[in-house]
C-alpha positions in Angstrom: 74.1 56.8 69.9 76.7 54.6 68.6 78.0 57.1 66.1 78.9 59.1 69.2 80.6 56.5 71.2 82.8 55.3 67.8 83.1 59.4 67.3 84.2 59.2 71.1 86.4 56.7 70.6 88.5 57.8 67.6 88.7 61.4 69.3 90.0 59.8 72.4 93.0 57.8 70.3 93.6 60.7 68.7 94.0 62.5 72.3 96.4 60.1 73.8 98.7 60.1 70.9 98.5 63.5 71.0 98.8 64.5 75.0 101.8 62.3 75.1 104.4 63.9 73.3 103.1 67.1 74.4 103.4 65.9 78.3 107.5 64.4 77.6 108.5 67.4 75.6 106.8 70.0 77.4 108.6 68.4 80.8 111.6 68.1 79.5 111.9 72.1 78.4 110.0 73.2 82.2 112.8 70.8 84.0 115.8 72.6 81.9 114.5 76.4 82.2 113.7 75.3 85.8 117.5 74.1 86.1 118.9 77.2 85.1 116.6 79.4 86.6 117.8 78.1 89.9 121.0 78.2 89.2 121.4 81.5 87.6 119.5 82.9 89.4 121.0 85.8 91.2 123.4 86.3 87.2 120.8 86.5 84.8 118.4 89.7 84.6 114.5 89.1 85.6 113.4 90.1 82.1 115.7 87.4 80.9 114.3 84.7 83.2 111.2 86.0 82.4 111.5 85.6 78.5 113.0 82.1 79.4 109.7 80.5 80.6 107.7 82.4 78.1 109.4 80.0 75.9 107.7 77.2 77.9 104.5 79.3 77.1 105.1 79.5 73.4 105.8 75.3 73.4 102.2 75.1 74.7 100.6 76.7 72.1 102.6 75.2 69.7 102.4 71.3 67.9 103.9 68.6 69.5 104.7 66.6 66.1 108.3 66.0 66.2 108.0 66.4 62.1 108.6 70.3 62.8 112.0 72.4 62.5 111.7 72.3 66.1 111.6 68.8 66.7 114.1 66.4 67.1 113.3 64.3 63.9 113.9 67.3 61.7 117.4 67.3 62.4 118.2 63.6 61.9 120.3 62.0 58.9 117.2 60.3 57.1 117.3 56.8 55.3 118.3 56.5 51.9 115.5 55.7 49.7 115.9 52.2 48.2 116.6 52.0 44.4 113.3 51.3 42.2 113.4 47.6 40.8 114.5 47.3 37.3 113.0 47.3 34.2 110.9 44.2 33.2 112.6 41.4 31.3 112.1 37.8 30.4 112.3 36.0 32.8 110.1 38.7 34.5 107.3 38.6 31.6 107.0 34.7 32.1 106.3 35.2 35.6 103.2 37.8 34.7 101.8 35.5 31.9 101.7 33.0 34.2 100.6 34.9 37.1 97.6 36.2 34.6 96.7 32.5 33.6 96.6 31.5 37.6 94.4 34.5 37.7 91.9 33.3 35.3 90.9 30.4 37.5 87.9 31.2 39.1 87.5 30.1 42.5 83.9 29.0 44.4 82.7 32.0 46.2 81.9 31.0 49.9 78.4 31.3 51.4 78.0 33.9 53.3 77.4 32.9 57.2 74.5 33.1 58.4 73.8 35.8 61.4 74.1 34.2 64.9 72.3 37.4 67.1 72.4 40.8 67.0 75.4 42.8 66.9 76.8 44.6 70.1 76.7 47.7 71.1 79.9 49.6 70.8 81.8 50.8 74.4 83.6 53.9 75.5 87.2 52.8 75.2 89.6 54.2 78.0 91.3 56.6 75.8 87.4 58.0 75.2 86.7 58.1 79.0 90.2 60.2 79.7 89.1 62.6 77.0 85.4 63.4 78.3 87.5 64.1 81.7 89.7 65.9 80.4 86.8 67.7 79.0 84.4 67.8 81.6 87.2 69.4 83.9 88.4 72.2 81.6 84.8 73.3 81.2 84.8 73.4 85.0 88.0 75.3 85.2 87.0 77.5 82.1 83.3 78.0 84.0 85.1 79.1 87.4 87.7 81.3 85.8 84.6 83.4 83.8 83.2 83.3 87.2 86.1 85.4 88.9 86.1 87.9 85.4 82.5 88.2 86.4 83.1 89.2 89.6 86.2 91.7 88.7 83.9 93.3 85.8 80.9 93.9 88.7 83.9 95.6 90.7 84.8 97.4 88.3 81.1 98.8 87.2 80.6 99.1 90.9 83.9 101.3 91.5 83.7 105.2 91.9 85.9 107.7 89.9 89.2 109.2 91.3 89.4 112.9 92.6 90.2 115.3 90.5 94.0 115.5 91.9 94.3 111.7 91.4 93.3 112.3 88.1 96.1 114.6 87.7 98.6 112.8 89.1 97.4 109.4 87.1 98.0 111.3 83.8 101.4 112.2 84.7 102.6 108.8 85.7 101.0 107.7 82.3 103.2 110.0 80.3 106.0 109.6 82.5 105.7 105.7 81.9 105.0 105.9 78.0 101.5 104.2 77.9 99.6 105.4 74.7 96.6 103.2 75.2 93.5 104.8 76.6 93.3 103.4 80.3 90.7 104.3 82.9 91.4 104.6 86.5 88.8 103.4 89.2 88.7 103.7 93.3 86.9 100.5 94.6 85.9 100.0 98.7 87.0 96.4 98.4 90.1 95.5 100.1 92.6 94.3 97.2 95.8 94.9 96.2 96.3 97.5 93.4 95.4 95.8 89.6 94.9 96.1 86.4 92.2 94.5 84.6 90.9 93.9 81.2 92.4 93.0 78.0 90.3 95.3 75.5 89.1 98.3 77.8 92.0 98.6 80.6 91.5 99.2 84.1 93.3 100.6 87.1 91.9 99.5 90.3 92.8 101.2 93.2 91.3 100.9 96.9 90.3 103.7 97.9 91.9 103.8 101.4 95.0 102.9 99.8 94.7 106.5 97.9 94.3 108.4 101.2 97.0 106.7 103.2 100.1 107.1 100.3 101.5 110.0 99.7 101.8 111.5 96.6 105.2 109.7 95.7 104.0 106.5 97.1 100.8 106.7 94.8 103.0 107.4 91.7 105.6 104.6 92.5 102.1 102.2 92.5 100.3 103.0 89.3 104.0 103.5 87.7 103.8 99.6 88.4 100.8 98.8 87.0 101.3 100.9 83.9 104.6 99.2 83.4 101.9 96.1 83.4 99.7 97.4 80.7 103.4 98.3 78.3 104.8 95.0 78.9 101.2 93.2 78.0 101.2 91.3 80.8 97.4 90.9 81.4 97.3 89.4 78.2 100.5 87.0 79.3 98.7 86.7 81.7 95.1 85.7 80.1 97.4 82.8 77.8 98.8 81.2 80.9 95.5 80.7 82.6 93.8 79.0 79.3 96.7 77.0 79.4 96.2 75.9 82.7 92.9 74.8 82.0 93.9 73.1 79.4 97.0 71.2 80.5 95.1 70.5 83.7 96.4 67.2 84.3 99.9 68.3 83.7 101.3 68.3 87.2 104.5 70.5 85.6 101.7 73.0 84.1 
């Protein structure tokens, strides 16, 4: 058991010195994109305000060590190195012989001390006790978010095939939108708004009242959108961000 709490212990030192760089840096680069994302708002493109806090994404997932071409330290002027001492000489030589005859003197070894009780237990430090919560609450997160993919895989299983016109008209808006992955299209009675699911087998999920209601240009206009979702590879965008939500949970920023 104590092997744990010392393993605990050096884990959790290791993840304060990490989480804190992380937490300045990564605040620094949401307040800045933040800053000009309000500002520019209404001159900048959405796809380039877009790429601009995917670059908060791709900090995340990257090292906070400062050491790195993208770190502030990289770029400063280092110290010089200082010059190795010289060469041994005389008066340097006197110095070891008598530093070798002061070694020869032996000295009395102490006694050891004697044991005054047994020794104590070793404690979970604080930086230990932030890391099994910051643990313990990711696995939550990570447990609720498998949860709700349950759930949309059962709706999926659960959902019926399109009509045979739907099917049609989903194969245009595919070519017309440029997909060339294999994606399904499913009708489900739930209530939702239109989705697309799935990172390896992709899914279209379409209410089926939504499907009788819309007209044939309305329907095209809405799986156009989602398609547009599958080219861009925003589920997958999409799949990153919430990991890194559950693992920057105490990153009020995040």
């Amino acid at each position: 058991m104590s092997s744990i709490i010392e393993a605990l212990n050096r884990w959790g030192n290791q993840f304060v010195g990490l989480a804190w760089p992380i937490f300045w840096q990564s605040s620094v680069l949401i307040l800045v994109v933040l800053a000009v994302d309000l500002v520019l708002r209404n001159k900048l493109r959405a796809a380039v305000r877009y790429a601009l806090w995917l670059v908060v994404l791709l900090k995340l997932t990257l090292p906070a060590s400062l050491a790195l071409p993208t770190g502030l330290s990289w770029w400063l002027p280092r110290q010089s190195e200082l010059p190795l001492p010289a060469k041994s000489s005389a008066p340097a030589i006197l110095i070891e012989q008598n530093t070798q005859s002061a070694a020869r003197v032996t000295l009395p070894h102490p006694s050891p001390l004697p044991l005054r009780g047994p020794v104590p237990e070793p404690t979970l430090s604080t930086a230990a006790w932030r890391l099994v919560l910051a643990a313990t609450v990711g696995v939550v997160l990570f447990g609720l978010m498998c949860f709700q993919w349950y759930r949309v895989s059962a709706d999926i299983r659960q959902a019926a095939s399109p009509w045979e016109w739907l099917v049609l008209l989903f194969r245009a808006t595919c070519k017309q939108a440029r997909v060339r992955w294999p994606v399904r299209l499913r009708l489900t009675r739930r209530s939702l708004s239109p989705a697309l699911c799935g990172l390896v087998r992709p899914v279209v999920l379409l209410p089926g009242s939504l499907a009788t209601d819309l007209s044939q240009s309305q329907l095209r206009a809405v799986l156009f959108h989602e398609l547009m979702h599958l080219r861009r590879g925003d589920v997958l965008v999409s799949f990153l961000q919430a990991l890194l939500q559950i693992v920057y949970w105490w990153h009020p920023l995040v």
